[in-house]
PyMOL CGO cylinders between C-alpha atoms (Angstrom):
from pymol import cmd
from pymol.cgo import CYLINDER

trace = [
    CYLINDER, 14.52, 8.17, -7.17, 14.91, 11.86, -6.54, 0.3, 1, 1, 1, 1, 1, 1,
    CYLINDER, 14.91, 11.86, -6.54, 11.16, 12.57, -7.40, 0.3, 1, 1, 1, 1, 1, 1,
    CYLINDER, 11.16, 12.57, -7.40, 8.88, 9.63, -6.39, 0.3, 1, 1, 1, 1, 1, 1,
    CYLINDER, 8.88, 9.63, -6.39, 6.09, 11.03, -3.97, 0.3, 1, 1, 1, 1, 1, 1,
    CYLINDER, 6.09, 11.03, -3.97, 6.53, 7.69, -2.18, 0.3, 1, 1, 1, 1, 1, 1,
    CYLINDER, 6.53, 7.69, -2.18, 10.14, 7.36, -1.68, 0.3, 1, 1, 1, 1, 1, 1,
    CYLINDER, 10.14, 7.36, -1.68, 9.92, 10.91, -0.39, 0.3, 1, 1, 1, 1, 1, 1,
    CYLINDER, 9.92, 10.91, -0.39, 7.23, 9.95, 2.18, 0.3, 1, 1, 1, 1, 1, 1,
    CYLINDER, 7.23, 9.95, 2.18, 9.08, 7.01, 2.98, 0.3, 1, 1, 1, 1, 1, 1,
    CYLINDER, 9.08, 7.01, 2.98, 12.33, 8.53, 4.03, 0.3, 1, 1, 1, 1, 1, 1,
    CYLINDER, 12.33, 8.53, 4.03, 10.48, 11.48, 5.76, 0.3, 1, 1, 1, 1, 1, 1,
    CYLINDER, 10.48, 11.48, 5.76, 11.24, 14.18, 3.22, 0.3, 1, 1, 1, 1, 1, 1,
    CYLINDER, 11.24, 14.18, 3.22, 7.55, 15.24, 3.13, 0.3, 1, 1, 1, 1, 1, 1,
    CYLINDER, 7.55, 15.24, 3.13, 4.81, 16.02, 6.75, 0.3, 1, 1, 1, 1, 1, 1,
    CYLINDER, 4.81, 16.02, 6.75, 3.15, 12.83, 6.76, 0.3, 1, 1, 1, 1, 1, 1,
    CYLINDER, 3.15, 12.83, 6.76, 1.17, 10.82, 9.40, 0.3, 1, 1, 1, 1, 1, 1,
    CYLINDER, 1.17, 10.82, 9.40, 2.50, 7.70, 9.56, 0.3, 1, 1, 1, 1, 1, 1,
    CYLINDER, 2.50, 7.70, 9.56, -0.19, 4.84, 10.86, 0.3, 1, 1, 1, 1, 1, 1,
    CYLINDER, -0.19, 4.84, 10.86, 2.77, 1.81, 10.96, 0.3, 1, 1, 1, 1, 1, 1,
    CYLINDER, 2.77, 1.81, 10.96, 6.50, 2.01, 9.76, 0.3, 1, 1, 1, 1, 1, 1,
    CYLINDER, 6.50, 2.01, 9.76, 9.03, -0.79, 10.54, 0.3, 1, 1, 1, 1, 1, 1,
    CYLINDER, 9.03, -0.79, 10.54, 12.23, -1.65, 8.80, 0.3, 1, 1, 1, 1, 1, 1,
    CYLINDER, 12.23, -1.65, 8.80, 10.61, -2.41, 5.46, 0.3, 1, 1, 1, 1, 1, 1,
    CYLINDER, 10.61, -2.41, 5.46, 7.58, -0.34, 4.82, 0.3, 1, 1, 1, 1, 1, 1,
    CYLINDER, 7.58, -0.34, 4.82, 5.64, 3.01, 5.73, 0.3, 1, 1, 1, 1, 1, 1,
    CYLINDER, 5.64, 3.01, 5.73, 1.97, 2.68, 5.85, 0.3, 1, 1, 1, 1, 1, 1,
    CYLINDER, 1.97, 2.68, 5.85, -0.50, 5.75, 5.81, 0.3, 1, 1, 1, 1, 1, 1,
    CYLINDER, -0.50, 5.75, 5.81, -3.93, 6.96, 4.89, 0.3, 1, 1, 1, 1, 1, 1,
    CYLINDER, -3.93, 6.96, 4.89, -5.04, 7.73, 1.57, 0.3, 1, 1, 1, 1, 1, 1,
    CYLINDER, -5.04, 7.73, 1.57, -5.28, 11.54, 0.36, 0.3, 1, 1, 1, 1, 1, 1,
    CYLINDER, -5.28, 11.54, 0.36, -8.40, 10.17, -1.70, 0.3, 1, 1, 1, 1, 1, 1,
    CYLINDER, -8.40, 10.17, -1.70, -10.07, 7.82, 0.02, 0.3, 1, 1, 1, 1, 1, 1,
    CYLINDER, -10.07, 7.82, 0.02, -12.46, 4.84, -1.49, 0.3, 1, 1, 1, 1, 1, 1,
    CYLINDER, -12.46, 4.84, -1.49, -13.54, 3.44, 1.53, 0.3, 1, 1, 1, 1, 1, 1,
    CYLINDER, -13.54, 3.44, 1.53, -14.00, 4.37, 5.47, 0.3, 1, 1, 1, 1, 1, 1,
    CYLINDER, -14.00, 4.37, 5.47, -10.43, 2.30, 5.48, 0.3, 1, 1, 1, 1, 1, 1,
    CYLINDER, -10.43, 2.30, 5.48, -8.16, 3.22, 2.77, 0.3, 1, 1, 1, 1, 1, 1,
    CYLINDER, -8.16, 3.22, 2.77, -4.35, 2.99, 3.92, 0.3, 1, 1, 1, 1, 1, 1,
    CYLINDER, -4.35, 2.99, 3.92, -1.43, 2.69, 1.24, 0.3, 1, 1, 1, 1, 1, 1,
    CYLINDER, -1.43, 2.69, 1.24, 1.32, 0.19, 2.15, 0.3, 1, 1, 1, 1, 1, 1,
    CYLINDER, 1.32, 0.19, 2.15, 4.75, 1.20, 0.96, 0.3, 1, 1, 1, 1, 1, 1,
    CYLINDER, 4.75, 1.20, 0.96, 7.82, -0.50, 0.52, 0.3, 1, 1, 1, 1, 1, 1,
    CYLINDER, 7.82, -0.50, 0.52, 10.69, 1.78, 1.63, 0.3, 1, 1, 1, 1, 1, 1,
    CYLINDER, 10.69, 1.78, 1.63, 12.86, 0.71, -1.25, 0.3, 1, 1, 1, 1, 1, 1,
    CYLINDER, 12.86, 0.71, -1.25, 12.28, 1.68, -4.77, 0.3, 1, 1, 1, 1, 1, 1,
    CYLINDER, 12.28, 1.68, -4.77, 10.35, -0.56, -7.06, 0.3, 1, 1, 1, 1, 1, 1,
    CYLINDER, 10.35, -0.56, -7.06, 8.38, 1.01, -10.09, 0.3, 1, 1, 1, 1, 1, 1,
    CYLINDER, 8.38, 1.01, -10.09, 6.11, -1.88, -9.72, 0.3, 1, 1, 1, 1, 1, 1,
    CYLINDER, 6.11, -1.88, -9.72, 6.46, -6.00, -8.76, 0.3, 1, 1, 1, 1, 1, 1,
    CYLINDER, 6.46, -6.00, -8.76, 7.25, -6.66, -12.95, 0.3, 1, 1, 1, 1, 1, 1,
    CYLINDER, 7.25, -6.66, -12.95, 10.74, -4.97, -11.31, 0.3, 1, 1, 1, 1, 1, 1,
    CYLINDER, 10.74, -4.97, -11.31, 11.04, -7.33, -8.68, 0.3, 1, 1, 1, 1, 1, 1,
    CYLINDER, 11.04, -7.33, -8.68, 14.22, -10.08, -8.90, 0.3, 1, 1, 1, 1, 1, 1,
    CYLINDER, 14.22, -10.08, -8.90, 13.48, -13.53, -7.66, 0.3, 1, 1, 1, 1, 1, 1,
    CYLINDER, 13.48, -13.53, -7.66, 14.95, -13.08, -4.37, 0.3, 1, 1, 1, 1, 1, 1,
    CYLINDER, 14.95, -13.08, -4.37, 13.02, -9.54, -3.66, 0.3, 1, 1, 1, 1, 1, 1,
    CYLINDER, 13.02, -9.54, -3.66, 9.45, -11.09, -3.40, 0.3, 1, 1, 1, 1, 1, 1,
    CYLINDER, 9.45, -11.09, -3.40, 9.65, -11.48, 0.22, 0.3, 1, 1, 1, 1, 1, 1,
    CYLINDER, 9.65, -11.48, 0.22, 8.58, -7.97, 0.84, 0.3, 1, 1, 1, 1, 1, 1,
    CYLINDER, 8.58, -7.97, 0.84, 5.20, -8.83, -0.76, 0.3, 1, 1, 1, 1, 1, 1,
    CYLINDER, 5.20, -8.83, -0.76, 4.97, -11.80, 1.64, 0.3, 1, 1, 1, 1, 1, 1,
    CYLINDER, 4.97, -11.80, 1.64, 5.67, -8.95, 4.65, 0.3, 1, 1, 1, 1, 1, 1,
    CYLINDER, 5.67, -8.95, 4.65, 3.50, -6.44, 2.83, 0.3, 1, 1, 1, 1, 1, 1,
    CYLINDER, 3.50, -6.44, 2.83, 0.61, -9.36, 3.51, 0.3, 1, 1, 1, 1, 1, 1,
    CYLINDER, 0.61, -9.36, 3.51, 1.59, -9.44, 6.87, 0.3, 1, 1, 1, 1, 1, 1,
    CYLINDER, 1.59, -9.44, 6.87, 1.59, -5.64, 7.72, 0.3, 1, 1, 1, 1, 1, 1,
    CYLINDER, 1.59, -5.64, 7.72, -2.19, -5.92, 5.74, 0.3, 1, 1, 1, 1, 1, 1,
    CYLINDER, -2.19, -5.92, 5.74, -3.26, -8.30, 8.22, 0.3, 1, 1, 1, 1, 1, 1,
    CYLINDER, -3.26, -8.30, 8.22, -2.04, -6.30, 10.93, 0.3, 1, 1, 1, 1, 1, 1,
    CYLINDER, -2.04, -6.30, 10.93, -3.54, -2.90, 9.85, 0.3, 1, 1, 1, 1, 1, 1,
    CYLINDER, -3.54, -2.90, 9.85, -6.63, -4.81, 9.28, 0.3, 1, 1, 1, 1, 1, 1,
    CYLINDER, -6.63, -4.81, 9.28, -6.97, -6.06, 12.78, 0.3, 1, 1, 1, 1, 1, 1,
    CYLINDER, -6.97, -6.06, 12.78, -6.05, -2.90, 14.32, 0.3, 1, 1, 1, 1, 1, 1,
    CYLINDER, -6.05, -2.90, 14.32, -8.59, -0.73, 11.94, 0.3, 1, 1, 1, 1, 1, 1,
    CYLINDER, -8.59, -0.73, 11.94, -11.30, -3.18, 12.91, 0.3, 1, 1, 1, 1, 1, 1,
    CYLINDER, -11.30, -3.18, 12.91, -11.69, -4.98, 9.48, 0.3, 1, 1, 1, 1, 1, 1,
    CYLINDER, -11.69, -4.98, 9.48, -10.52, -7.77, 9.74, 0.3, 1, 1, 1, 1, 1, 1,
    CYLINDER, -10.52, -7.77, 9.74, -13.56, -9.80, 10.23, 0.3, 1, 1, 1, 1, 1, 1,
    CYLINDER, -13.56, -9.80, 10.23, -15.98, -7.91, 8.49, 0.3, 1, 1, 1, 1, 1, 1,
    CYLINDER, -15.98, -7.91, 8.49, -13.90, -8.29, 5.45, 0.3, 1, 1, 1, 1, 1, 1,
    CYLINDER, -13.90, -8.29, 5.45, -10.97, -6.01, 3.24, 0.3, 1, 1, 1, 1, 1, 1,
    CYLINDER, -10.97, -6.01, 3.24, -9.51, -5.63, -0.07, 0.3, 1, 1, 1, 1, 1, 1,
    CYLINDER, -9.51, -5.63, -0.07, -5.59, -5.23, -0.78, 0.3, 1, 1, 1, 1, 1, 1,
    CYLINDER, -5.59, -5.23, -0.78, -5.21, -4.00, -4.49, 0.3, 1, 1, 1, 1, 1, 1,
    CYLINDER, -5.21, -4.00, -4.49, -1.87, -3.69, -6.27, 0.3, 1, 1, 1, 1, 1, 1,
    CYLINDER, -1.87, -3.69, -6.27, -2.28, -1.88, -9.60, 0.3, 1, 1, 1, 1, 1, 1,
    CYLINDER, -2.28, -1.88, -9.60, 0.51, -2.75, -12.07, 0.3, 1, 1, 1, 1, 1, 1,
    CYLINDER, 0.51, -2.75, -12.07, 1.54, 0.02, -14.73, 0.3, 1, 1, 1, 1, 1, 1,
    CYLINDER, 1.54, 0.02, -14.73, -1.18, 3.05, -16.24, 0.3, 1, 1, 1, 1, 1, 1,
    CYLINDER, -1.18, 3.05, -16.24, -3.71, 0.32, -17.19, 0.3, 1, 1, 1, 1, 1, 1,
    CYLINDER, -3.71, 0.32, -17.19, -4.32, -1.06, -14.48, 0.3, 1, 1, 1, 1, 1, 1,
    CYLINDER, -4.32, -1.06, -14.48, -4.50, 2.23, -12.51, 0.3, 1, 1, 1, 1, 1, 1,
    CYLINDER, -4.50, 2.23, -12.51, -1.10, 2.38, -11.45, 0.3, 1, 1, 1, 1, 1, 1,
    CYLINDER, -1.10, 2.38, -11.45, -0.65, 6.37, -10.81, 0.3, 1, 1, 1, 1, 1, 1,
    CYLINDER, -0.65, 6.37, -10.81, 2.32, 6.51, -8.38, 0.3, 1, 1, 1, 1, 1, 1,
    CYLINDER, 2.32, 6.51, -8.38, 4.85, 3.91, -9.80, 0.3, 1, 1, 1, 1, 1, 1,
    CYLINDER, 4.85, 3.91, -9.80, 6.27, 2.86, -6.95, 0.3, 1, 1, 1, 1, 1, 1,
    CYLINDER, 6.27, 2.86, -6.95, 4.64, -0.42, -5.53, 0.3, 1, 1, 1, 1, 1, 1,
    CYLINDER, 4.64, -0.42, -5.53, 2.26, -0.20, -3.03, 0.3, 1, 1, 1, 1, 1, 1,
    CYLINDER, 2.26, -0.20, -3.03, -0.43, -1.65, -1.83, 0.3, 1, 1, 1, 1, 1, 1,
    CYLINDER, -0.43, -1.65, -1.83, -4.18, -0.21, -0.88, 0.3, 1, 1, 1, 1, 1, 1,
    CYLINDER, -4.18, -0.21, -0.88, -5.96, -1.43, 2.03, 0.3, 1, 1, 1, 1, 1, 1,
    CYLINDER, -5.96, -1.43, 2.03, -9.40, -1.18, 2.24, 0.3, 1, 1, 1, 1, 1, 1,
    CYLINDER, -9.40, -1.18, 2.24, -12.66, -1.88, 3.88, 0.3, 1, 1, 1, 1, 1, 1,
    CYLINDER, -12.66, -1.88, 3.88, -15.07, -0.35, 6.57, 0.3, 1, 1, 1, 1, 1, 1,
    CYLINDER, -15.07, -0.35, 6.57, -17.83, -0.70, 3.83, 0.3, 1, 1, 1, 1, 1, 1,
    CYLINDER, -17.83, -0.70, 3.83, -19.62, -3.18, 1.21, 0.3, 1, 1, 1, 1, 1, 1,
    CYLINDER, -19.62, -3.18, 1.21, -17.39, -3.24, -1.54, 0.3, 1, 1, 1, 1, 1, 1,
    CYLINDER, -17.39, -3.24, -1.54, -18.56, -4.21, -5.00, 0.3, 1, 1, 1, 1, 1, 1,
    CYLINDER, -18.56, -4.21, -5.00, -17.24, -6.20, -7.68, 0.3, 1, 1, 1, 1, 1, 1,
    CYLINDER, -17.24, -6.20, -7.68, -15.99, -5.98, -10.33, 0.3, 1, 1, 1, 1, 1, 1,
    CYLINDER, -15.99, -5.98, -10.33, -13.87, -2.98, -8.92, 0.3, 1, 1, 1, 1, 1, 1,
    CYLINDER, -13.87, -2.98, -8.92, -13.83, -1.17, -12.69, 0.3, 1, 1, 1, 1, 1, 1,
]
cmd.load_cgo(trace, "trace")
């Protein structure tokens, strides 16, 4: 997809720090963000969102997980506690639709979300 902000950052069209890429996914930090943490995990291929996802493509949200856990650990979060959000279509808050995932934490965060 020719115009997705994230597919762009993901295959380097646009400046952008990477904090972790691998095969699979490009994580960086939010422009906006909620919380002292705040990184966006990105798949590199195009999904709108997961409802696009064919049975045998949900293993990237099983590596997604794993790449959380990692971040976490190495932004110092991990025992203090995070949240990963997905938001799934405008409702929800979706405003990119590609998938990704937000990563947060470095403060109290409150519940319910919004």
């Amino acid at each position: 997809m020719t115009d997705c902000l994230f597919c762009k950052i993901a295959n380097k069209e646009m400046d952008t720090d990477l904090v972790y890429e691998d095969e699979k996914v490009v994580v960086f930090e939010d422009i906006n963000p909620q919380a002292p943490v705040h990184l966006l995990i990105v798949p590199k291929k195009h999904q709108e969102n997961i409802m696009e996802l064919e049975e045998d493509e949900f293993e990237i949200i099983s590596h997604i997980h794993e790449v959380a856990v990692k971040m976490a650990k190495e932004y110092e979060i991990s025992e203090e506690g995070f949240r990963l959000v997905n938001n799934n279509r405008e409702k929800a808050g979706q405003s990119i639709f590609h998938i990704h995932y937000h990563l947060l934490g470095g403060r109290k965060l409150q519940w319910p979300p919004g």
